[in-house]
ZAVO-685559 format. One record per residue: x, y, z of N, C-alpha, C in turn. Coordinates in steps of 0.02 Angstrom, whole numbers. Layout:
<recs>
<rec n_xx="X" n_yy="Y" n_zz="Z" ca_xx="X" ca_yy="Y" ca_zz="Z" c_xx="X" c_yy="Y" c_zz="Z"/>
...
</recs>
This chain:
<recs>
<rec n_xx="7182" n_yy="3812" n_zz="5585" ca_xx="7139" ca_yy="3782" ca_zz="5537" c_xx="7083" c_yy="3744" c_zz="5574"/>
<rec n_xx="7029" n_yy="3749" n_zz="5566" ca_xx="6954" ca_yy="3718" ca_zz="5601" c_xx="6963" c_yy="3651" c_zz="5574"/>
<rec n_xx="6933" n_yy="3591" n_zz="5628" ca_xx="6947" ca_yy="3540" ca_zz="5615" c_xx="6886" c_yy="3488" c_zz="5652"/>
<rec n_xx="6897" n_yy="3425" n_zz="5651" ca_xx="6858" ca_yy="3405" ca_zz="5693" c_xx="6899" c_yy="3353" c_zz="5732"/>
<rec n_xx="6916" n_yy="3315" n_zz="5775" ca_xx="6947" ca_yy="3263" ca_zz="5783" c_xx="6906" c_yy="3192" c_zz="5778"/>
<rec n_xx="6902" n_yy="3151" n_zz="5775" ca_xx="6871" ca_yy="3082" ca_zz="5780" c_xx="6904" c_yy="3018" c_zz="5814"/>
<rec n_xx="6899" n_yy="2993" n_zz="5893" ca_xx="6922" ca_yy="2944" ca_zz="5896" c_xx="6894" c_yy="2883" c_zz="5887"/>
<rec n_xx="6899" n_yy="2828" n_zz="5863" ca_xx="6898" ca_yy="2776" ca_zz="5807" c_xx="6904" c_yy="2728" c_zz="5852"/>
<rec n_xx="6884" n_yy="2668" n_zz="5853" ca_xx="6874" ca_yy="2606" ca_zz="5877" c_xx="6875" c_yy="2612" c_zz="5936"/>
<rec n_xx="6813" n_yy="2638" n_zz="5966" ca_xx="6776" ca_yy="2647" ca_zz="6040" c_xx="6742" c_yy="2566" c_zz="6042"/>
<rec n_xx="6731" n_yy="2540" n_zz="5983" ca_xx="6714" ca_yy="2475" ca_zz="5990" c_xx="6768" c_yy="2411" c_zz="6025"/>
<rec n_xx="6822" n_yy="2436" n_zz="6030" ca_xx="6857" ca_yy="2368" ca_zz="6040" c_xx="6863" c_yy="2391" c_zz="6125"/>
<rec n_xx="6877" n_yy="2287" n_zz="6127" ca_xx="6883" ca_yy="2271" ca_zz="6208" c_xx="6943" c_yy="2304" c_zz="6248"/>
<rec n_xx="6947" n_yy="2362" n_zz="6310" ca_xx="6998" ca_yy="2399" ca_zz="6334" c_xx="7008" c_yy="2478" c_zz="6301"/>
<rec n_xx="6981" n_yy="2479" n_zz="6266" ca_xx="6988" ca_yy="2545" ca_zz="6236" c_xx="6966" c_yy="2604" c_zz="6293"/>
<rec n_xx="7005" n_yy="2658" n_zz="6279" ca_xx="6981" ca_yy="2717" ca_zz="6339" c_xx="6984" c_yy="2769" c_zz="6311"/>
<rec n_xx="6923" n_yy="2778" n_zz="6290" ca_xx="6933" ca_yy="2825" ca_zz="6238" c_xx="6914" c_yy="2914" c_zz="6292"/>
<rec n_xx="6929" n_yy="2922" n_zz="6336" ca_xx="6907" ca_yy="2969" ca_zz="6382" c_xx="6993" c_yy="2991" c_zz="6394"/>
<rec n_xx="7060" n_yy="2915" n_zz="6388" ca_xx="7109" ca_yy="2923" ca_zz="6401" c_xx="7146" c_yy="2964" c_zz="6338"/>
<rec n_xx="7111" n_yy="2951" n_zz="6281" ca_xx="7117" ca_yy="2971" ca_zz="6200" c_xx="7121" c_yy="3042" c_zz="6217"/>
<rec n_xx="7040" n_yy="3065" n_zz="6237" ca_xx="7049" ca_yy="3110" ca_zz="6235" c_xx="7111" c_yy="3162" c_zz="6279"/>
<rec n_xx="7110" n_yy="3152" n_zz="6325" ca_xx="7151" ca_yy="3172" ca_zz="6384" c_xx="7227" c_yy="3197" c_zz="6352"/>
<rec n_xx="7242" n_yy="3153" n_zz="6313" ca_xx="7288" ca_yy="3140" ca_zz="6283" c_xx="7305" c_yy="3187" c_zz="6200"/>
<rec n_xx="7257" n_yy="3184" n_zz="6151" ca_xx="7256" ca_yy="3259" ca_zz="6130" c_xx="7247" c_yy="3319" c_zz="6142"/>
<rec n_xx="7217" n_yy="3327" n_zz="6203" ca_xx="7221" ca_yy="3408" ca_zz="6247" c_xx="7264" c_yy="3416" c_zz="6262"/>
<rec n_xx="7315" n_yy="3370" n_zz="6281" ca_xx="7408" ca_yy="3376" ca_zz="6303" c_xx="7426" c_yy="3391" c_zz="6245"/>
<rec n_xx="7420" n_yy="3352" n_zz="6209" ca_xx="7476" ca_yy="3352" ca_zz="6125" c_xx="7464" c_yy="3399" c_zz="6072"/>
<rec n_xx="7386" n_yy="3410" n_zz="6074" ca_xx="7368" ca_yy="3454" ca_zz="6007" c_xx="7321" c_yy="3556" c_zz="6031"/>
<rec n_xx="7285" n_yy="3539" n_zz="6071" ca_xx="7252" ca_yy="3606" ca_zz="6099" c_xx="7221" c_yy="3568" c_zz="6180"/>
<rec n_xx="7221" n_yy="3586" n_zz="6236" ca_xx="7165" ca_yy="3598" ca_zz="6271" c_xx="7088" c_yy="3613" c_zz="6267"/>
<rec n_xx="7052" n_yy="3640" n_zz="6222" ca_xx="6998" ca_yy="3651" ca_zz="6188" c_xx="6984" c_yy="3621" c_zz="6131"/>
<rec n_xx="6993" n_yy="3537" n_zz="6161" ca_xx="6938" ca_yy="3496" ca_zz="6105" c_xx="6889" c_yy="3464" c_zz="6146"/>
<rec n_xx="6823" n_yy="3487" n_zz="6114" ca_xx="6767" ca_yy="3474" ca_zz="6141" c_xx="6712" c_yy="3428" c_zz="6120"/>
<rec n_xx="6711" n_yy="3362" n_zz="6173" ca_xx="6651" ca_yy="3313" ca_zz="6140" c_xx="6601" c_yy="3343" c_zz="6125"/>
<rec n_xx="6570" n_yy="3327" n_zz="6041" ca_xx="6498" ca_yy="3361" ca_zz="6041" c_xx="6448" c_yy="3293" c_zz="6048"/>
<rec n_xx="6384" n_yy="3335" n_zz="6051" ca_xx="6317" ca_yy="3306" ca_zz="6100" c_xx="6297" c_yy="3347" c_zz="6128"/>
<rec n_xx="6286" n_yy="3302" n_zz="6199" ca_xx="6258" ca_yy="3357" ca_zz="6271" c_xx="6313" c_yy="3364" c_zz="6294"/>
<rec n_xx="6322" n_yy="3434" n_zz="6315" ca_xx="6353" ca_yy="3480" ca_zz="6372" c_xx="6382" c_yy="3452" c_zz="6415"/>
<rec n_xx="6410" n_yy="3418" n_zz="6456" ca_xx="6413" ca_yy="3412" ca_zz="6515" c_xx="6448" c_yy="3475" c_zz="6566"/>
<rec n_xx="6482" n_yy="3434" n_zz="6610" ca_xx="6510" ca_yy="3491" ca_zz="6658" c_xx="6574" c_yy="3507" c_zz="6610"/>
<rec n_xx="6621" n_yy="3435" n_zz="6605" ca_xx="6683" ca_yy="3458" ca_zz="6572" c_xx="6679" c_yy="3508" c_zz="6509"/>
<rec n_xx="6629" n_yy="3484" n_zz="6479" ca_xx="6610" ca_yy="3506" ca_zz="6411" c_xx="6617" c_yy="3584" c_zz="6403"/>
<rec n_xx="6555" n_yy="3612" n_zz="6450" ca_xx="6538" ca_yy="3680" ca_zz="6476" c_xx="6616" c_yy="3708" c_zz="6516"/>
<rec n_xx="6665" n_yy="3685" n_zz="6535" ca_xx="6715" ca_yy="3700" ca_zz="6578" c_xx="6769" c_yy="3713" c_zz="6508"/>
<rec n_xx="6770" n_yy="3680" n_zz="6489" ca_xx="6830" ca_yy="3694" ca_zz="6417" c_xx="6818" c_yy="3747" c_zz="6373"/>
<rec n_xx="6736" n_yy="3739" n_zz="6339" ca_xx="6716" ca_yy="3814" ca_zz="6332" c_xx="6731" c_yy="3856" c_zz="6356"/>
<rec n_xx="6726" n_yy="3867" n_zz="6414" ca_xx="6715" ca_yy="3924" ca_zz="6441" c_xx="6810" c_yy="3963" c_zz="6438"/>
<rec n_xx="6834" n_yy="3890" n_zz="6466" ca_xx="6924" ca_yy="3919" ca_zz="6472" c_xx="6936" c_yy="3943" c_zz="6381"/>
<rec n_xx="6899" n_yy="3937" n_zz="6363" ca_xx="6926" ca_yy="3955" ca_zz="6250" c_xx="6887" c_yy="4014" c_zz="6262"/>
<rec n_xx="6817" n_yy="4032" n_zz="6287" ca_xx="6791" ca_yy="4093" ca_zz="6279" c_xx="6767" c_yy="4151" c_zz="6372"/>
<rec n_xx="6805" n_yy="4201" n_zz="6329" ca_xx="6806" ca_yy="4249" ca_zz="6410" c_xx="6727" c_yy="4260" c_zz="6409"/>
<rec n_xx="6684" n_yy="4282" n_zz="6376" ca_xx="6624" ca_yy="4307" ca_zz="6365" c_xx="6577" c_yy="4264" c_zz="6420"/>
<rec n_xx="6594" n_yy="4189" n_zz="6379" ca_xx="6545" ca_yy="4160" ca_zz="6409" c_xx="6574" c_yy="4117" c_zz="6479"/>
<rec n_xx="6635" n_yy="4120" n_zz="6500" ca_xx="6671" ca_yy="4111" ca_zz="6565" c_xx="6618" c_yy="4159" c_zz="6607"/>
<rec n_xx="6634" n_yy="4213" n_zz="6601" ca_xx="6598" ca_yy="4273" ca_zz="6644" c_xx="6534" c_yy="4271" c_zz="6667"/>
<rec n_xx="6489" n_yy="4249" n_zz="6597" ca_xx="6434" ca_yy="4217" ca_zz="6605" c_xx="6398" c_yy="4158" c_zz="6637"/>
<rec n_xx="6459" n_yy="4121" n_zz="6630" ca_xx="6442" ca_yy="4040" ca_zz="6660" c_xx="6442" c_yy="4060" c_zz="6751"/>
<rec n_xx="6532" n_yy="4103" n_zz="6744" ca_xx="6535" ca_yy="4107" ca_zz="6840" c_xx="6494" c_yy="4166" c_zz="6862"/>
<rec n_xx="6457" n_yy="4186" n_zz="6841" ca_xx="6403" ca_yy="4219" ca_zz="6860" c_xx="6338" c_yy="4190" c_zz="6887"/>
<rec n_xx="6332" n_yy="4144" n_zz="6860" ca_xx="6284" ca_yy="4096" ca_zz="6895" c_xx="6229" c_yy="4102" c_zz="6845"/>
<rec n_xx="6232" n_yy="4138" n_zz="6802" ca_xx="6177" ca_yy="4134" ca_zz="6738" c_xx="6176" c_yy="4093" c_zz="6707"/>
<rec n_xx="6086" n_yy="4042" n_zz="6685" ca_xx="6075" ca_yy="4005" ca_zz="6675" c_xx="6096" c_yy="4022" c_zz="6612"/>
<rec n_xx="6137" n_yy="3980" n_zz="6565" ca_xx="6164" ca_yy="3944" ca_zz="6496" c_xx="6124" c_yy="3907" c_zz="6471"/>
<rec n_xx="6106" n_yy="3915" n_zz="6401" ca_xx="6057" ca_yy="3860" ca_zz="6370" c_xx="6116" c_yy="3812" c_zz="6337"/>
<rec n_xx="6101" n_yy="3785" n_zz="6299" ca_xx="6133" ca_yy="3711" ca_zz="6270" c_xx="6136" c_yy="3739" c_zz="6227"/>
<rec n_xx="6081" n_yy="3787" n_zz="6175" ca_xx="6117" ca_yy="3803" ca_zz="6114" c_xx="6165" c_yy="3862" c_zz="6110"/>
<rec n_xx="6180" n_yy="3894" n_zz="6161" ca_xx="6226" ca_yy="3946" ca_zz="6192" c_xx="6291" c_yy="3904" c_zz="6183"/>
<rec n_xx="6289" n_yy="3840" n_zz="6206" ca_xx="6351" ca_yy="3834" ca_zz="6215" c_xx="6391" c_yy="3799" c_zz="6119"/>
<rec n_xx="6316" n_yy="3752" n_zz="6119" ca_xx="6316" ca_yy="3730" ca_zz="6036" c_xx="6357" c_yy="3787" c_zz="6004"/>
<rec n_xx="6320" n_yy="3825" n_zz="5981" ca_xx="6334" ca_yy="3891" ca_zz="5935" c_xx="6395" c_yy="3930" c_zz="5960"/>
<rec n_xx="6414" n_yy="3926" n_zz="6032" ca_xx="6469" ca_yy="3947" ca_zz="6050" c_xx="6558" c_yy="3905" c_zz="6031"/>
<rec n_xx="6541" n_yy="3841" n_zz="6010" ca_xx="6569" ca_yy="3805" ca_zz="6005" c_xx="6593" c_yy="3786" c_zz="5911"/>
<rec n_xx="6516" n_yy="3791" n_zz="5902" ca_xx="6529" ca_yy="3816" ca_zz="5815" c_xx="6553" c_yy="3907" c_zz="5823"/>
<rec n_xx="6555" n_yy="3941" n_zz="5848" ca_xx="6605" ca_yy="3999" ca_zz="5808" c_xx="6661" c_yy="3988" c_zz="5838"/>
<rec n_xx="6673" n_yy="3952" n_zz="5883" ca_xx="6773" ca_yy="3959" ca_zz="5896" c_xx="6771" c_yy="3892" c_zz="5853"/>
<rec n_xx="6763" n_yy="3858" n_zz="5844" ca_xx="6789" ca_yy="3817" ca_zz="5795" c_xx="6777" c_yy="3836" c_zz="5703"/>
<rec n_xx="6765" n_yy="3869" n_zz="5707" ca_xx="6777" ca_yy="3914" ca_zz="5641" c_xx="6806" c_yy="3950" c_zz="5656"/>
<rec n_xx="6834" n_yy="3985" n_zz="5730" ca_xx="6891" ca_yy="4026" ca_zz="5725" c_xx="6966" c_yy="3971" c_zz="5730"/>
<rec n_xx="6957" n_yy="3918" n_zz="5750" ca_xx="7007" ca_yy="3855" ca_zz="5759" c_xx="7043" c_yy="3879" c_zz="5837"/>
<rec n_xx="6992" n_yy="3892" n_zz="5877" ca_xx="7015" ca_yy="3929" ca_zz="5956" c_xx="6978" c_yy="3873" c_zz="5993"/>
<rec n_xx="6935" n_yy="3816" n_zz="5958" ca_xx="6920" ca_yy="3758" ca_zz="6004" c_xx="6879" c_yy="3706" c_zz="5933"/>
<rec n_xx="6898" n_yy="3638" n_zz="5965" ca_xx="6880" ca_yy="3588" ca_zz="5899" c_xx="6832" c_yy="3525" c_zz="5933"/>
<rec n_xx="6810" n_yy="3509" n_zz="5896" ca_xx="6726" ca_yy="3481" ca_zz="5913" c_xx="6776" c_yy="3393" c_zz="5925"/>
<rec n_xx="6750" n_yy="3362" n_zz="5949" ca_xx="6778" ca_yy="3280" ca_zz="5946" c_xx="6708" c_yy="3248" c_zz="5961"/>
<rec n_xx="6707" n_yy="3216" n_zz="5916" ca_xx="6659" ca_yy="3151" ca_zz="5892" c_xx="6687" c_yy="3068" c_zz="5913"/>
<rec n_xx="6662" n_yy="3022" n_zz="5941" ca_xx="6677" ca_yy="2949" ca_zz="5983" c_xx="6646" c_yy="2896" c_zz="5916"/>
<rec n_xx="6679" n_yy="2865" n_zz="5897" ca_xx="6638" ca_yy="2810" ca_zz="5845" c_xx="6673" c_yy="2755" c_zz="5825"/>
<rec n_xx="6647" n_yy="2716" n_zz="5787" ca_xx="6686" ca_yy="2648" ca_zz="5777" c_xx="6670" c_yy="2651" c_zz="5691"/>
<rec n_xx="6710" n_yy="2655" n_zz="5645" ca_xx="6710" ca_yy="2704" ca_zz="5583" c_xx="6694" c_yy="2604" c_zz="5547"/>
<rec n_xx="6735" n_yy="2564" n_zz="5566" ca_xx="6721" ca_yy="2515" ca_zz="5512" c_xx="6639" c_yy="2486" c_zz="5536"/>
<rec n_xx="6604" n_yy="2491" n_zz="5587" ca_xx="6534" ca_yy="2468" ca_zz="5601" c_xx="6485" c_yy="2535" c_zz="5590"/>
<rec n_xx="6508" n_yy="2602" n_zz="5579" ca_xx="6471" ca_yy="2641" ca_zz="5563" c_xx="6436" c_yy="2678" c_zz="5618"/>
<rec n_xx="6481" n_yy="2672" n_zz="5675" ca_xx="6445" ca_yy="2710" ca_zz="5743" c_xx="6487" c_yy="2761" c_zz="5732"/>
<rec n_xx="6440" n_yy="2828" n_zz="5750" ca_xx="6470" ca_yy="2897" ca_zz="5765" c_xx="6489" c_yy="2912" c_zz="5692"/>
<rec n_xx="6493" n_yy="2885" n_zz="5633" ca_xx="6491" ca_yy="2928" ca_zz="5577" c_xx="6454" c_yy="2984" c_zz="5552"/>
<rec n_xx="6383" n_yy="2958" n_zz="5551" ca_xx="6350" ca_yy="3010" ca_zz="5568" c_xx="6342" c_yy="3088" c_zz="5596"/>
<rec n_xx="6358" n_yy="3043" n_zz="5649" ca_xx="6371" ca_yy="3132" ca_zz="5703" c_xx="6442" c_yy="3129" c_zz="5690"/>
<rec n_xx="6503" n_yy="3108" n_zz="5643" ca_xx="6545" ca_yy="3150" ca_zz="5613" c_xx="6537" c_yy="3201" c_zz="5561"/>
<rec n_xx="6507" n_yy="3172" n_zz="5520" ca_xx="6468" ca_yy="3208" ca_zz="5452" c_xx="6426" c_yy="3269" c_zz="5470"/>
<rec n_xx="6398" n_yy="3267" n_zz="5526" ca_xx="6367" ca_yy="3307" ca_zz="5559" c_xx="6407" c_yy="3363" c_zz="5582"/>
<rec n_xx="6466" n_yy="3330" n_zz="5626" ca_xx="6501" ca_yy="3402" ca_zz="5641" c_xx="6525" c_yy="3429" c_zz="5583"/>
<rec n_xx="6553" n_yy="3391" n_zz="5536" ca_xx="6589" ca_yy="3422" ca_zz="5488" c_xx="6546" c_yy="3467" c_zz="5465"/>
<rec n_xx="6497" n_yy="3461" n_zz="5440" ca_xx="6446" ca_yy="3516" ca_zz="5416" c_xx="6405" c_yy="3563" c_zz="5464"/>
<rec n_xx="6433" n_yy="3545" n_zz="5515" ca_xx="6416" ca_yy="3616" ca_zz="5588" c_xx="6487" c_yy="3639" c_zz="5577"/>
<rec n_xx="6495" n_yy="3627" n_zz="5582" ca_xx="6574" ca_yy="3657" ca_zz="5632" c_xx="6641" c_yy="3676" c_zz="5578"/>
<rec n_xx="6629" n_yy="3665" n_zz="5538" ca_xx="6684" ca_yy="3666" ca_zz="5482" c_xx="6651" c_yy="3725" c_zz="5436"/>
<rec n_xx="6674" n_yy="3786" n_zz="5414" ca_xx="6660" ca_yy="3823" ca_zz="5385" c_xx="6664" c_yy="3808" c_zz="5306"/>
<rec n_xx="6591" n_yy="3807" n_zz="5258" ca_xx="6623" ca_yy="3805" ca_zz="5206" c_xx="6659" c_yy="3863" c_zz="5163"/>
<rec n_xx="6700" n_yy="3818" n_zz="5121" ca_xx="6754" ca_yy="3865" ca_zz="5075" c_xx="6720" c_yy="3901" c_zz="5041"/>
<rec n_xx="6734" n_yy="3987" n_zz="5030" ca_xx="6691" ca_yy="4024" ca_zz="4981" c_xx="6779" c_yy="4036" c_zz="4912"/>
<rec n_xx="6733" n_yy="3999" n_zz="4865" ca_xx="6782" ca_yy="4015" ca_zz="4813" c_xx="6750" c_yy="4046" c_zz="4779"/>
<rec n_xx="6812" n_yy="4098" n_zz="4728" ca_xx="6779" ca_yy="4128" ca_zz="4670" c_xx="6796" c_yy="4091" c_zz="4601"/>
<rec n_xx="6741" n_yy="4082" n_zz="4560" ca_xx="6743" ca_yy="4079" ca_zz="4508" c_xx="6786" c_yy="4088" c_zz="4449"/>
<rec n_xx="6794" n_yy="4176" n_zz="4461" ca_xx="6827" ca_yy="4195" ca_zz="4409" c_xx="6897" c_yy="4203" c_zz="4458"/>
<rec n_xx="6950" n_yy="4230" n_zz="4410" ca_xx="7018" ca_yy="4228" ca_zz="4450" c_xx="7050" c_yy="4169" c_zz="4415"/>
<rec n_xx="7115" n_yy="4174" n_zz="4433" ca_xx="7184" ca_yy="4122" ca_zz="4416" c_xx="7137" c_yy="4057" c_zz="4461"/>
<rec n_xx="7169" n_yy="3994" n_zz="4451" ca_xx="7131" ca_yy="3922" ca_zz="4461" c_xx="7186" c_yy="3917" c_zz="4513"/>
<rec n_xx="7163" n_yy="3866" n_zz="4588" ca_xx="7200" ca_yy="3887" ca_zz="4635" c_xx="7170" c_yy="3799" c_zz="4666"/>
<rec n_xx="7212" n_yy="3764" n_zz="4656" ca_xx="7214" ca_yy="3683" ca_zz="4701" c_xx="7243" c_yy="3663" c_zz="4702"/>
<rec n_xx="7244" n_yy="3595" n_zz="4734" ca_xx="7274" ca_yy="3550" ca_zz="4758" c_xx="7274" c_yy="3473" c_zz="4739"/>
<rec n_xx="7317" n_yy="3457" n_zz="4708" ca_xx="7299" ca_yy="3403" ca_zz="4673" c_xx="7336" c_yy="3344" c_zz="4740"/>
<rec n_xx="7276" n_yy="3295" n_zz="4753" ca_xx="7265" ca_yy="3264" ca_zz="4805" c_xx="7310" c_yy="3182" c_zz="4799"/>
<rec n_xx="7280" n_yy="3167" n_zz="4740" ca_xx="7301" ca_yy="3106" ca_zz="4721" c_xx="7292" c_yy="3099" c_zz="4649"/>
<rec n_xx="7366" n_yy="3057" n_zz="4610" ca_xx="7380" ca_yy="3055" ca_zz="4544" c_xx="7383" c_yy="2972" c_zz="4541"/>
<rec n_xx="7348" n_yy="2948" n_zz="4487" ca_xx="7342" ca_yy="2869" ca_zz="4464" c_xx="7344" c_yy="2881" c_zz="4384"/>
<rec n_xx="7349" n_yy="2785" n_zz="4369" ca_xx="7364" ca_yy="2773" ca_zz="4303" c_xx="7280" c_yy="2735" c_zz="4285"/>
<rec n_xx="7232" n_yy="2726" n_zz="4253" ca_xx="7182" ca_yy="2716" ca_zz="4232" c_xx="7208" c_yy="2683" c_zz="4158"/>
<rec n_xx="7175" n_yy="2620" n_zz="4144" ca_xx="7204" ca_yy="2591" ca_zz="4094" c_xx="7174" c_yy="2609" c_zz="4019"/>
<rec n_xx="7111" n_yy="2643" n_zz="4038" ca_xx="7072" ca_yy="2688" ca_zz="3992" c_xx="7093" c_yy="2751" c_zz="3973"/>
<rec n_xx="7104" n_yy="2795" n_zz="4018" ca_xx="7094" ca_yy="2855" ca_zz="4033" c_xx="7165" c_yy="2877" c_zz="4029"/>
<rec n_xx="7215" n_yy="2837" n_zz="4062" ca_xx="7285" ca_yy="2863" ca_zz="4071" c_xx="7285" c_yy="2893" c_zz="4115"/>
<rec n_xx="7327" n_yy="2935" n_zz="4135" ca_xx="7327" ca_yy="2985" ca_zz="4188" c_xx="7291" c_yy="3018" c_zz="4220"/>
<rec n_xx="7263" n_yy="2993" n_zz="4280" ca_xx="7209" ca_yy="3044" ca_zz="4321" c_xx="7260" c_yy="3076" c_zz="4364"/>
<rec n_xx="7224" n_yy="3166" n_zz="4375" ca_xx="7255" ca_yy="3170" ca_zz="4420" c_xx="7165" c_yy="3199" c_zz="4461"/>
<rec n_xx="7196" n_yy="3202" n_zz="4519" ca_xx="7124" ca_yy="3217" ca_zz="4575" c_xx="7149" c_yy="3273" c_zz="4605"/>
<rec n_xx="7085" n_yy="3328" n_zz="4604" ca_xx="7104" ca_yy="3391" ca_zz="4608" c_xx="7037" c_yy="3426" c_zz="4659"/>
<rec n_xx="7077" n_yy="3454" n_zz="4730" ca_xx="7018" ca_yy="3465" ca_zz="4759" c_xx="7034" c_yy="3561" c_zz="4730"/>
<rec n_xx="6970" n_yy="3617" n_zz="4698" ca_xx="6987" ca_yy="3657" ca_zz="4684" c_xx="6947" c_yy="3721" c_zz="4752"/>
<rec n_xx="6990" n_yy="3771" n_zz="4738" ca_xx="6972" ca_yy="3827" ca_zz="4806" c_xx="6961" c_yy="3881" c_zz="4756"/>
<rec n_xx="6965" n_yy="3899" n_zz="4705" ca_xx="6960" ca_yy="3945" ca_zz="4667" c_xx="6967" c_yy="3957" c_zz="4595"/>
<rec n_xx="6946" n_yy="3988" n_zz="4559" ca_xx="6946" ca_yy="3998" ca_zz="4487" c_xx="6909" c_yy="3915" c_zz="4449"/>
<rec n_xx="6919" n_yy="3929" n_zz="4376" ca_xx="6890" ca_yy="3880" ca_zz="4344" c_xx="6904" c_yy="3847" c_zz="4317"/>
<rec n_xx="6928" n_yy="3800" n_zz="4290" ca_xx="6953" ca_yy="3747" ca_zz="4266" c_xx="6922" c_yy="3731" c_zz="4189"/>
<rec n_xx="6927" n_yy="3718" n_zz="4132" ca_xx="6916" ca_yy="3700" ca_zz="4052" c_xx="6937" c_yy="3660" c_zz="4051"/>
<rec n_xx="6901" n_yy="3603" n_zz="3982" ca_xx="6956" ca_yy="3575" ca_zz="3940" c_xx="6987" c_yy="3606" c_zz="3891"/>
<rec n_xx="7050" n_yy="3571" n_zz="3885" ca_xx="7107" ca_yy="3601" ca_zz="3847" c_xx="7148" c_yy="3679" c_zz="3885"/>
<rec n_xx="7131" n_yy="3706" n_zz="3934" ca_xx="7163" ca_yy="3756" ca_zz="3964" c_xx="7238" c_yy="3725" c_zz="3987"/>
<rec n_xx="7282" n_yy="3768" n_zz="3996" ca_xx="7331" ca_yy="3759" ca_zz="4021" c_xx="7362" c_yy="3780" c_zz="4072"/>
<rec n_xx="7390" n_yy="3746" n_zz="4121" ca_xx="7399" ca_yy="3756" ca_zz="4172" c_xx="7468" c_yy="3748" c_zz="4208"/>
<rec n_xx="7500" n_yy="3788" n_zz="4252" ca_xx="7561" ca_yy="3786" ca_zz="4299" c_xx="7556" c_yy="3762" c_zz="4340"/>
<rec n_xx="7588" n_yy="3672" n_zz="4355" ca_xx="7574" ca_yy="3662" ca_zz="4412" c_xx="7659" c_yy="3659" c_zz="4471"/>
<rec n_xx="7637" n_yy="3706" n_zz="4515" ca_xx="7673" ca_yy="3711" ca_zz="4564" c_xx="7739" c_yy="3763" c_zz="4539"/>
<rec n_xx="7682" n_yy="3812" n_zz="4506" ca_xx="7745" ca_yy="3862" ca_zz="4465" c_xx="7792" c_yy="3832" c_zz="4413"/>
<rec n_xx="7797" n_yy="3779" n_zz="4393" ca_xx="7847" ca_yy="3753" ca_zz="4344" c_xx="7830" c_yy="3806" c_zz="4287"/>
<rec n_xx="7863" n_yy="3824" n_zz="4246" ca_xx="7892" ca_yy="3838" ca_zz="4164" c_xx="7826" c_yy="3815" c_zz="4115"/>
<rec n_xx="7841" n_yy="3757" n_zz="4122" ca_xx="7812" ca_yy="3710" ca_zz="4068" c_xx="7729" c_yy="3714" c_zz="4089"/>
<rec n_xx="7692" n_yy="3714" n_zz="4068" ca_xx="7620" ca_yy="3711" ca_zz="4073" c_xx="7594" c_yy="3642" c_zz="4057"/>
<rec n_xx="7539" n_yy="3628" n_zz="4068" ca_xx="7520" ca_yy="3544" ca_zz="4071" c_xx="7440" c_yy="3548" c_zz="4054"/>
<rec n_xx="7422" n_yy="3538" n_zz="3984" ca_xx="7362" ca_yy="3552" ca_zz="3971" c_xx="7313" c_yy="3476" c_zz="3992"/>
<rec n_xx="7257" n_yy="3510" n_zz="4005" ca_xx="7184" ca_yy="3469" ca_zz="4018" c_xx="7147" c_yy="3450" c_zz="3975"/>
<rec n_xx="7169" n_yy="3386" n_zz="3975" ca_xx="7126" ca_yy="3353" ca_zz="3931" c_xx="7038" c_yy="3326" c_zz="3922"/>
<rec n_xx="7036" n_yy="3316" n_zz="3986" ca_xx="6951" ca_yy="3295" ca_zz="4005" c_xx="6951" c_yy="3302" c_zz="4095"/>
<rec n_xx="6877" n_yy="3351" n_zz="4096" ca_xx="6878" ca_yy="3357" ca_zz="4175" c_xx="6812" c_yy="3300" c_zz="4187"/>
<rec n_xx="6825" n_yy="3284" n_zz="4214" ca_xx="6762" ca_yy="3227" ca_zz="4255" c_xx="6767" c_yy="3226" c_zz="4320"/>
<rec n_xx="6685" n_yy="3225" n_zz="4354" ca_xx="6684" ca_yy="3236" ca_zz="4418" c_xx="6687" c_yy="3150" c_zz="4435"/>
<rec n_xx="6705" n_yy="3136" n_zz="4513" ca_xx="6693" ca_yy="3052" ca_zz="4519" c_xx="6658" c_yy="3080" c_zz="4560"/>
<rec n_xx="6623" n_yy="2999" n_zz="4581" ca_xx="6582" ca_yy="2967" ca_zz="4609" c_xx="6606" c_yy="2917" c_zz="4645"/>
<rec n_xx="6620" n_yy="2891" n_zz="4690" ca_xx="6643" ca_yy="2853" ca_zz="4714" c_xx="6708" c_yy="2802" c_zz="4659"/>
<rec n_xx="6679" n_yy="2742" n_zz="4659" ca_xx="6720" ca_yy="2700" ca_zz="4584" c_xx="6732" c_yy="2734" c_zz="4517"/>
<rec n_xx="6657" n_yy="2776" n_zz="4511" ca_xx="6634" ca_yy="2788" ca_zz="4448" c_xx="6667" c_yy="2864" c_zz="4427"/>
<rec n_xx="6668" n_yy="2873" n_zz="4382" ca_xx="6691" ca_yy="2948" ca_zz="4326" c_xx="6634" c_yy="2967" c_zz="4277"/>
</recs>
């Protein structure tokens, strides 16, 4: 599954976030790659995820930056190497260029429309108005009010009463 990683409080005193990384290449893949500029390591991990451009690199042929960019967005849409982003999420460093990879590097979902309705209901609350929310991220088909629906294969069907998109607080 394509992903991005993010390590998080590069702001605090002692942090090593170079040791972070080191440390999910052991635990999770070898081919997670800081995005930005290239460096040597950068260009070296690539290359061990892709034979093409290994061959290319030890060939001594000059590599552009967006060679390696674009090389880096299609194995991470194949989930054969994952982008890592450095930031401090509660001061708002490196969010940005998270949001950024996510929308490089993360393939979006092509759903269809028509078809059986196909999600994931994320998170369920009580609303003192509304009653029962449930939060539903959807991958396919369409959703009504008043349709009825199987959730998680049960028997019993569980009709929809009102769909509303949120907004942050707001509905």
């Amino acid at each position: 599954m394509p992903c991005v990683f993010f390590i998080n409080k590069i702001d605090r005193a002692g942090c090593e976030p170079e040791t972070v990384l080191d440390e999910l290449r052991r635990l999770c893949s070898p081919f997670i790659v800081p995005v930005g500029s290239f460096g040597e390591d950068e260009r070296e991990c690539l290359c061990d995820a892709d034979d093409a451009l290994a061959e290319r690199y030890l060939s001594g042929e000059a590599i552009s930056e967006s060679l390696f960019a674009d090389t880096l967005k299609r194995l991470s849409r194949e989930a054969k190497a994952f982008p890592c982003v450095f930031g401090s999420a509660i001061n708002g460093l490196g969010v940005d260029a998270l949001l950024d990879a996510i929308q490089t590097y993360i393939p979006a979902l092509e759903s269809e429309p028509e078809g059986e309705p196909s999600g994931v209901i994320y998170k369920v609350e009580h609303d003192p108005r509304m009653g029962k929310l449930a939060h539903v991220r959807m991958f396919g088909g369409t959703l009504r009010n008043r349709d009825s629906v199987k959730i998680n294969g049960e028997v019993s069907e569980s009709k929809i009463i009102q769909i509303r998109r949120v907004n942050g607080a707001l509905y």
